[in-house]
Structures are given as structure tokens and as C-alpha cells.
C-alpha positions as CSV (number, residue, x, y, z in Angstrom):
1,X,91.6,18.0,96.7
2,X,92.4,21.8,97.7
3,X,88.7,22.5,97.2
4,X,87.4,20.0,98.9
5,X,89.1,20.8,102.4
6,X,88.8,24.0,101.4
7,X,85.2,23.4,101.5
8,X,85.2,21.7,104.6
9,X,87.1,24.4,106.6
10,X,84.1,27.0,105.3
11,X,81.7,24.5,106.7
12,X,83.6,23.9,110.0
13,X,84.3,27.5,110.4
14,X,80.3,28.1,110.1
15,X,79.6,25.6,112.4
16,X,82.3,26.5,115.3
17,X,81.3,30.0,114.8
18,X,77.9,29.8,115.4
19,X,78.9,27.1,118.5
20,X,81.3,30.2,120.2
21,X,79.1,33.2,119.6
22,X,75.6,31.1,120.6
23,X,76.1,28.3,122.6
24,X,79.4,29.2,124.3
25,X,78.6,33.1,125.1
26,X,74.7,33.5,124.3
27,X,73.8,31.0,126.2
28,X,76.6,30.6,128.6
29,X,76.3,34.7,129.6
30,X,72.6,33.9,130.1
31,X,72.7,30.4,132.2
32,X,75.9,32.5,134.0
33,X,73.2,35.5,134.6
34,X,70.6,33.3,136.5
35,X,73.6,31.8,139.0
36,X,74.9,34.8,139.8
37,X,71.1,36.0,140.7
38,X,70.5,32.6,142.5
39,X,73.9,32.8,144.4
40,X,73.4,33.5,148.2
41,X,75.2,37.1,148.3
42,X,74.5,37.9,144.8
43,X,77.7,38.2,142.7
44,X,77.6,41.4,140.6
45,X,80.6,40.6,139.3
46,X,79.5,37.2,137.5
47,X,76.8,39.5,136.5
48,X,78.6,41.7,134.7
49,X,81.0,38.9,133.5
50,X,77.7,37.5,132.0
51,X,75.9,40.5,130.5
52,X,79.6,41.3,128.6
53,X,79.3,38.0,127.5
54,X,75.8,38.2,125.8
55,X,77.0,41.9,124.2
56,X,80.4,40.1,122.9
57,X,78.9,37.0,121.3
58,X,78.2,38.2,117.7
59,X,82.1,39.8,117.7
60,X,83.5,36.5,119.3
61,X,81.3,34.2,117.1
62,X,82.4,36.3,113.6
63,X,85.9,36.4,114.3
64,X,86.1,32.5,115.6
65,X,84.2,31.6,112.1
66,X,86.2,33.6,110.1
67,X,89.7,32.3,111.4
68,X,88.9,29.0,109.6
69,X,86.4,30.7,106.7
70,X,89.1,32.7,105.5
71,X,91.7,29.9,105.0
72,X,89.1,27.8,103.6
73,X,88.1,30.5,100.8
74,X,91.8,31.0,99.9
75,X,92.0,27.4,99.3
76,X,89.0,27.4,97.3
77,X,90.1,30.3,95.1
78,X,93.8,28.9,94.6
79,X,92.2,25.6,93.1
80,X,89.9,26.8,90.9
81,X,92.0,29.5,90.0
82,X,94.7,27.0,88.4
């Protein structure tokens, strides 16, 4: 039973990480790029919010995948271990 949500947390790890670094900042620093452009006075600052947001989405999406990975391995490894 230890592998199995062991298992799942991997999976669910791999999955929220690549929703946080793609969809929430990828994507989100992009779509936040082109409002700040479209805005009347055009906002640098949700610019630059935006632009640190594309450069921070591989960090953001590694470490949000491994905070559930790394359980999930442990688990793994302590039920086939015994």
C-alpha cells in the first residue's frame, strides 16, 4: 500500500509541477505581458512582474514537483526495501 501512494504522489508531483512552472508562470507571465502592453498607460511594472515570471518557471515548476516527488520516492524505497 506504501508503494502504491507512493506512486501516486510521483505521478501528482509530475503533474502539479509541470501545471506551476507551464501553465501558472509560462503562460501566466506571457498572457500578463500582452495586458500590461494593451493597458492604457502601459504598466512596466506588470511587465517586469511578467518577464520574471517566464525566467522563474523552470525553478518554480522543479521545486513544486519535487516537494511531492521526494516524499513519494521515500515511500517507494521504504516498501520495497522491507
Amino acid at each position: 500500500m506504501k508503494g502504491l501512494v507512493g506512486l501516486l504522489l510521483i505521478i501528482t508531483g509530475i503533474v502539479f509541477g509541470l501545471f506551476v512552472g507551464f501553465y501558472i508562470c509560462f503562460c501566466g507571465g506571457i498572457v500578463q505581458i500582452i495586458n500590461g502592453f494593451k493597458a492604457d498607460p502601459i504598466s512596466t511594472w506588470v511587465i517586469a512582474i511578467g518577464i520574471l515570471k517566464i525566467v522563474g518557471a523552470t525553478a518554480a515548476g522543479v521545486i513544486s514537483a519535487f516537494v511531492l516527488i521526494i516524499p513519494g520516492l521515500a515511500m517507494v524505497r521504504s516498501h520495497y526495501l522491507f
